[in-house]
Every structure is written in C-alpha cells, then in structure tokens.
DSSP file (Angstrom, degrees, kcal/mol; ACC not computed):
  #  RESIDUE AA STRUCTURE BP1 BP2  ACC     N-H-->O    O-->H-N    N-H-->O    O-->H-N    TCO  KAPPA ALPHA  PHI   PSI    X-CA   Y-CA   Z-CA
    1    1 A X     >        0   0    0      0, 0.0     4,-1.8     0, 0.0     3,-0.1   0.000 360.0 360.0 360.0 137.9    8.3   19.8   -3.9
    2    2 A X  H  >  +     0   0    0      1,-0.3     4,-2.4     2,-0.2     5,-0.1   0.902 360.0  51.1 -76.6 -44.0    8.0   18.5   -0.6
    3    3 A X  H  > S+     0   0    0      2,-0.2     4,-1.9     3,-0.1    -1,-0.3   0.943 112.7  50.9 -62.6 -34.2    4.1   16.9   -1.3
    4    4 A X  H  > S+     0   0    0      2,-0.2     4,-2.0     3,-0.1    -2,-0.2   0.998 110.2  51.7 -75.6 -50.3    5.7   15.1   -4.8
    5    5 A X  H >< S+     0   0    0     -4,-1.8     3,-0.6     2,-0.2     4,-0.3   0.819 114.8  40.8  -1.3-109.6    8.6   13.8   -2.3
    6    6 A X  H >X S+     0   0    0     -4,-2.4     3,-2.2     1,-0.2     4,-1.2   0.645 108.2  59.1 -30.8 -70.4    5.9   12.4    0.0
    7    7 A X  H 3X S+     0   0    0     -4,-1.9     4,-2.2     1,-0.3    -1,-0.2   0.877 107.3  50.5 -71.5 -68.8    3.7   11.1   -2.7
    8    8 A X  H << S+     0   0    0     -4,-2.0    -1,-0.3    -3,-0.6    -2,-0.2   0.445 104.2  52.0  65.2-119.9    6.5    9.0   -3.9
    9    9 A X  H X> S+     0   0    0     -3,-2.2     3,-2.5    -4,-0.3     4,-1.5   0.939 109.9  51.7 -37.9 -80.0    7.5    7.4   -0.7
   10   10 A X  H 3X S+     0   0    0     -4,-1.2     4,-2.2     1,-0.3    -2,-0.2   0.621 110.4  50.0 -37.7 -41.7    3.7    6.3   -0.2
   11   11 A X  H 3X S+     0   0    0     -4,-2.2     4,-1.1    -5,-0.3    -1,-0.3   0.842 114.5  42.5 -75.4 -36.2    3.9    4.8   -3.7
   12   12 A X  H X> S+     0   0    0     -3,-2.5     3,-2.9    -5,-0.2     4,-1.8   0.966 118.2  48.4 -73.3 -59.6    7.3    2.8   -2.9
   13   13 A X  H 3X S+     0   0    0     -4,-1.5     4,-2.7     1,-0.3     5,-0.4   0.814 109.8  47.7 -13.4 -66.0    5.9    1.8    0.6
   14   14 A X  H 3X S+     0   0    0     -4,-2.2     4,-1.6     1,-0.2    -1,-0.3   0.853 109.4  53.2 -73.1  -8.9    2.8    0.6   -0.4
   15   15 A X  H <X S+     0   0    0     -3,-2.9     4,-1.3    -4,-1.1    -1,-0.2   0.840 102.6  61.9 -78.9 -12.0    4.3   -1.5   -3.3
   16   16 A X  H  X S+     0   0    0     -4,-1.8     4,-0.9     2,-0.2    -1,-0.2   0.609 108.9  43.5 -77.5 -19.6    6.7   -3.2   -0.8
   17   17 A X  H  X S+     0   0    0     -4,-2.7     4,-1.0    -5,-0.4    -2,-0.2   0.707 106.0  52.8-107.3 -11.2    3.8   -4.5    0.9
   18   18 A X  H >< S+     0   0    0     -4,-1.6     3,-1.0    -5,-0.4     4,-0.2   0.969 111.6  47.2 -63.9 -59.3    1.7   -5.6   -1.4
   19   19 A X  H 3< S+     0   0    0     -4,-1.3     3,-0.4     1,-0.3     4,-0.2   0.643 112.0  51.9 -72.9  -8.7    4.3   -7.6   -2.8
   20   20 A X  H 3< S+     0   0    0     -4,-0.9    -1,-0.3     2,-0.1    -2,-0.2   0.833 123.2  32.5 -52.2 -49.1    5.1   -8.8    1.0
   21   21 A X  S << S+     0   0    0     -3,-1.0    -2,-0.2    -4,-1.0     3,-0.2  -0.178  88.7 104.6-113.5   4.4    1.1   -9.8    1.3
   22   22 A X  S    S+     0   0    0     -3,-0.4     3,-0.5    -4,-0.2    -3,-0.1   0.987  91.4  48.1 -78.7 -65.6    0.5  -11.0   -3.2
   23   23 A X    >   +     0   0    0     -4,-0.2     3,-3.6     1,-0.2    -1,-0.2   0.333  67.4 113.2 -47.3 -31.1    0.6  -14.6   -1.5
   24   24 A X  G >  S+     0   0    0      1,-0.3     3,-1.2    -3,-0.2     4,-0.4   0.468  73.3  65.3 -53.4 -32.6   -1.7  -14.8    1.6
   25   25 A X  G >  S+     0   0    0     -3,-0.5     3,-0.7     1,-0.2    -1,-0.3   0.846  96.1  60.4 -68.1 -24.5   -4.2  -17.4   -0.2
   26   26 A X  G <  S+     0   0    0     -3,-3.6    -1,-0.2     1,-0.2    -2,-0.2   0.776 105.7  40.9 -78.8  -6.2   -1.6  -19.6   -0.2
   27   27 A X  G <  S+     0   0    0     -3,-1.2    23,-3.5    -4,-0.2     2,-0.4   0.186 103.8  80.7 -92.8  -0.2   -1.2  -19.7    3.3
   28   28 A X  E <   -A   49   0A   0     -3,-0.7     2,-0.3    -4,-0.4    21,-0.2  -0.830  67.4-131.8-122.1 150.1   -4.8  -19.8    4.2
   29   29 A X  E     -A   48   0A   0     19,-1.2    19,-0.6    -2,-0.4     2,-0.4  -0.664   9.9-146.5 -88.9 154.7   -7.4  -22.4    4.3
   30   30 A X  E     -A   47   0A   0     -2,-0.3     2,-0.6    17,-0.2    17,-0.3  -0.907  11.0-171.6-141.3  91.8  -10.6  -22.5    3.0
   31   31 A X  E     -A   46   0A   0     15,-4.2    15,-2.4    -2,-0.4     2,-0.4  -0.831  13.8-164.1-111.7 133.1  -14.0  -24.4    4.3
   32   32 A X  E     -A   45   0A   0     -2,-0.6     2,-0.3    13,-0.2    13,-0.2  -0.880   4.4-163.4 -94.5 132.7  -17.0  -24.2    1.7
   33   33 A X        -     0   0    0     11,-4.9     2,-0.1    -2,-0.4    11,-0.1  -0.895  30.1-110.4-111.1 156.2  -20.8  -25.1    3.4
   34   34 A X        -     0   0    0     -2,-0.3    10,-0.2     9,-0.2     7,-0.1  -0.510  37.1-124.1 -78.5 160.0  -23.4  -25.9    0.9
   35   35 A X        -     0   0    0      5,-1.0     8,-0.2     8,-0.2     5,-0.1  -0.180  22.0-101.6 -96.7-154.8  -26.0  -23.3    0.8
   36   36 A X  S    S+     0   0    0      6,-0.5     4,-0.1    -2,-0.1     7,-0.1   0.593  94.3  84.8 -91.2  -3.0  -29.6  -23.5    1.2
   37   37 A X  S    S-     0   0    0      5,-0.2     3,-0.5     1,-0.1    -3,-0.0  -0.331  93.6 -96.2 -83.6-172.4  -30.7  -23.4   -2.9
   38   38 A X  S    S+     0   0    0      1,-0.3     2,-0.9     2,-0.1    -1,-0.1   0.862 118.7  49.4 -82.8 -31.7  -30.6  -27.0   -4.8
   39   39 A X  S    S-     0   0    0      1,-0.1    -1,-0.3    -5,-0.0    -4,-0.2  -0.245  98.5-133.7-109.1  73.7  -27.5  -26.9   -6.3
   40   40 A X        +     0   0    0     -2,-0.9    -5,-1.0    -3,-0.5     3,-0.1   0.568  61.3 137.3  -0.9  32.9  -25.9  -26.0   -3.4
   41   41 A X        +     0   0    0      1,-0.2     2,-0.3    -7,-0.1    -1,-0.2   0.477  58.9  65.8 -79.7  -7.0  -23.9  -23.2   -5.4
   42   42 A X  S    S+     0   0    0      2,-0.0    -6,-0.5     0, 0.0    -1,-0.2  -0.612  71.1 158.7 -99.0  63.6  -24.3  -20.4   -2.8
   43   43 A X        -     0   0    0     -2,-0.3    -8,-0.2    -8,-0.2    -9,-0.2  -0.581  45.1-115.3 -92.9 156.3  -22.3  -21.8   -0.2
   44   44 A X        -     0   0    0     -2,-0.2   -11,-4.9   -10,-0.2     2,-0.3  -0.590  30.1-153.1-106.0 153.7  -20.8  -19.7    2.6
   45   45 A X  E     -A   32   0A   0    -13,-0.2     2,-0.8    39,-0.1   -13,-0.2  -0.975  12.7-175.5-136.9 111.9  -16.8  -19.8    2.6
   46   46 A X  E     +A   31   0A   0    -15,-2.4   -15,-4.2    -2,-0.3     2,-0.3  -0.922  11.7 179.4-104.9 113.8  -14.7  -19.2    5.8
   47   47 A X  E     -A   30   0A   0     -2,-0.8     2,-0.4   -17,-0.3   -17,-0.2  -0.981   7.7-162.1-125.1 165.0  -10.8  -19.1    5.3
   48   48 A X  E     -A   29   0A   0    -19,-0.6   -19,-1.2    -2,-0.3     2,-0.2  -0.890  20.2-118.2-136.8 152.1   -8.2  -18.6    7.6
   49   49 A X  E     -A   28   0A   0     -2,-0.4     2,-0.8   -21,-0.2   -21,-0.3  -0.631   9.3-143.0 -81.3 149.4   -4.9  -17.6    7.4
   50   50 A X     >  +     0   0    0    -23,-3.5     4,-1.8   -26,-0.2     3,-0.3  -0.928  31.3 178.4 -90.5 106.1   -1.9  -20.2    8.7
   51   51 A X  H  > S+     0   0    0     -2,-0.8     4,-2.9     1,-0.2    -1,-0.2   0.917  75.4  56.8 -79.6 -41.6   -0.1  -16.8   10.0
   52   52 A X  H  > S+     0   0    0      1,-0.2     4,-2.4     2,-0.2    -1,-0.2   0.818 111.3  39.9 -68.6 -33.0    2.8  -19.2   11.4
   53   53 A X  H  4 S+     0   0    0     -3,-0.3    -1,-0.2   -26,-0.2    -2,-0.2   0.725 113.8  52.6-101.4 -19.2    3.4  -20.7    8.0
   54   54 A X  H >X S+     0   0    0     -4,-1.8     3,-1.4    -3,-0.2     4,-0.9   0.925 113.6  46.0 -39.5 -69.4    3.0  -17.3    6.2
   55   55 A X  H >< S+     0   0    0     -4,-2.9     3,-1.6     1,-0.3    -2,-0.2   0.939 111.9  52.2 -25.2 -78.6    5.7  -16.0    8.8
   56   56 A X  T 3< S+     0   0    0     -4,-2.4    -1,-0.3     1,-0.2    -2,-0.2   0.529  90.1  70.9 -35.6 -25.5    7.9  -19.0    8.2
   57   57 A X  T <4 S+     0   0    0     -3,-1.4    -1,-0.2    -5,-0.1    -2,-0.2   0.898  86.6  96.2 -86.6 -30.5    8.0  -18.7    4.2
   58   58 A X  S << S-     0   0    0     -3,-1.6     2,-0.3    -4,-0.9     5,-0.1   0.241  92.7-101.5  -9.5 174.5   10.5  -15.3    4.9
   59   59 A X        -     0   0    0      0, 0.0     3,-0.2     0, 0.0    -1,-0.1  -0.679  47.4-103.9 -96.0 151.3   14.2  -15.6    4.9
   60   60 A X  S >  S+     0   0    0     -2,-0.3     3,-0.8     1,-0.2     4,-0.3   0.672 120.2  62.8 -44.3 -39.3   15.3  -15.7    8.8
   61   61 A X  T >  S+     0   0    0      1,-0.3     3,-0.7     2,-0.1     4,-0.3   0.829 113.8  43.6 -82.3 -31.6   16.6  -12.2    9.3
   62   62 A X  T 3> S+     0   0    0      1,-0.2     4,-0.7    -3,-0.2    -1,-0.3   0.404  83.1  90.0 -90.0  23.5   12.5  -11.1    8.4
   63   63 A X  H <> S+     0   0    0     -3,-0.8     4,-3.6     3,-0.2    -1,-0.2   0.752  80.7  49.9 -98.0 -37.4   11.0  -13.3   10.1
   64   64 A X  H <4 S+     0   0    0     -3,-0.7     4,-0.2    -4,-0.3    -1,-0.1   0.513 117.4  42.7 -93.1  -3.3   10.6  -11.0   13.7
   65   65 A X  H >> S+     0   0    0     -4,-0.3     3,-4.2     2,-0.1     4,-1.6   0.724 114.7  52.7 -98.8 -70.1    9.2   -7.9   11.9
   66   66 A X  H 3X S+     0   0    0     -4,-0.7     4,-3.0     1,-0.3    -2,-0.2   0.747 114.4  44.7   0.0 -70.3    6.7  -10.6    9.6
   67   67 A X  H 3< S+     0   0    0     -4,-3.6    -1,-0.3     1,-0.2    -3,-0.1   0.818 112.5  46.1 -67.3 -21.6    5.7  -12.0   12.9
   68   68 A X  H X4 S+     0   0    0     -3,-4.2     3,-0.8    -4,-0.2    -2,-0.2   0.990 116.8  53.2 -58.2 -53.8    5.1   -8.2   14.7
   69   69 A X  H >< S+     0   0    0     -4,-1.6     2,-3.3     1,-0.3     3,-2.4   0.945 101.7  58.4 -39.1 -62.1    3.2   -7.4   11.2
   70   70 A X  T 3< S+     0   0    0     -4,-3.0    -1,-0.3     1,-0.3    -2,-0.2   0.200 101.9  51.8 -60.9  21.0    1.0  -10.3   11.5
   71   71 A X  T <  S+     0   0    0     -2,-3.3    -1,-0.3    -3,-0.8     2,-0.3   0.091  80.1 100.7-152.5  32.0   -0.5   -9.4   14.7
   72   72 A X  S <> S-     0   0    0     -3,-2.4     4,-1.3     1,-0.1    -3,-0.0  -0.436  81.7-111.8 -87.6 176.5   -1.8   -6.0   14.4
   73   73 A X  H >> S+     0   0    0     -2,-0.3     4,-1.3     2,-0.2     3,-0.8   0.925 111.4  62.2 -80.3 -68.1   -5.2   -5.2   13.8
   74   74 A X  H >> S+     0   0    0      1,-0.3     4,-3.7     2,-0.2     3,-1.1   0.758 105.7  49.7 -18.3 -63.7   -4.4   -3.9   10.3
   75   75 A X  H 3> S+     0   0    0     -6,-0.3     4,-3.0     1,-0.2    -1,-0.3   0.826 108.0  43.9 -32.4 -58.9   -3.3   -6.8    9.4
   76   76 A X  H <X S+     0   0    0     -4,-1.3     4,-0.7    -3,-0.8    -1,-0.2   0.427 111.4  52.9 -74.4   1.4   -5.6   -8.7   10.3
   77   77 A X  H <X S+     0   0    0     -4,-1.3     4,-3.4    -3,-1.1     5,-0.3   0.732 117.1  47.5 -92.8 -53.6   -8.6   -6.2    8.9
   78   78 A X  H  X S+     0   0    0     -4,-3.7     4,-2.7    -5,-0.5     3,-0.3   0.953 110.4  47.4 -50.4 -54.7   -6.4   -6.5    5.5
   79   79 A X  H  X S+     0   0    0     -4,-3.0     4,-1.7     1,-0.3     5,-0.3   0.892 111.6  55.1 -64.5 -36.2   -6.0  -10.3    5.7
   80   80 A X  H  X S+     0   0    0     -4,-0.7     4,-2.0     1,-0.2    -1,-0.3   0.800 111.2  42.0 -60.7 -32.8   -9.9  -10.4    6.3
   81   81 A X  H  X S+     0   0    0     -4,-3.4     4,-0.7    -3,-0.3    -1,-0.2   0.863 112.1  52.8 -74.7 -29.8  -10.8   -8.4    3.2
   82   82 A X  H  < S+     0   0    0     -4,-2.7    -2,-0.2    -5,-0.3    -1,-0.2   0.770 119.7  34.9 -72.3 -22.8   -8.4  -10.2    1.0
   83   83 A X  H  < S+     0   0    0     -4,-1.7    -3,-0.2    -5,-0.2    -2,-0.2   0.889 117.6  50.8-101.7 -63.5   -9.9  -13.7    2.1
   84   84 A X  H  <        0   0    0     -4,-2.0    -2,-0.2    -5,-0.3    -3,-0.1   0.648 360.0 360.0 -54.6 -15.5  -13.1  -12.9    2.4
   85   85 A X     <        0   0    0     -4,-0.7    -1,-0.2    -5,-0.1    -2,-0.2   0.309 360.0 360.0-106.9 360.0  -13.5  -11.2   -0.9
C-alpha cells in the first residue's frame, strides 16, 4: 500500500534528522539575566547557536548540504524551539 510506503519514508527521514540536529545545545551558547523576584531564580535565558561550529563538527563531504540546512527558515524556527524551550 502506497500510504504504508509513504508512512515509512517519513518515519526514516525524520529519524535521520533528528539524529543530524540531537546535539545543537552543544553548539549554542547561553546568557542567563537575573529576574526581577529576590532570588533572582526567574531569569530570562537567550541562547544562540554557533551555526559555523555546528557545520564544522560534520565529516567534510557534509559539510555543503549542513551549511545549506542551516540557513533556511526551518531551521532556524526548529533551532529556536529547541533552545528556547
């Protein structure tokens, strides 16, 4: 059946990119501000990815699709939920 086919795919795909993408915290930075309460334990947390050193941790021959990835919007929606969250 053509839909079990398809269903599948989608399953291998998306497990090849999660496991392309499991790391990203380790590539990213992280700035904590205190918050406004006394023990300043609600502090707001901006991190950011180093997309160049992310790239770079590839083997050579992936390195020019890595970098394509890594500057779509998708990407960058994904990296924002994974980082932010």
């Amino acid at each position: 059946d053509a839909q079990v086919l398809a269903d599948a795919f989608l399953s291998t795909v998306r497990s090849y990119l999660r496991r392309l993408v499991a790391d990203l915290r380790a590539y990213s930075v992280t700035e904590v501000q205190a918050g406004g309460d006394e023990g300043g334990a609600s502090g707001r947390r901006t991190s950011i990815l180093l997309k160049e050193a992310w790239v770079e941790s590839f083997p050579a021959k992936d390195r020019p699709f890595m970098k394509g990835l890594a500057e779509t919007q998708l990407f960058a929606v994904y990296v924002d939920s994974v980082l932010g969250g």
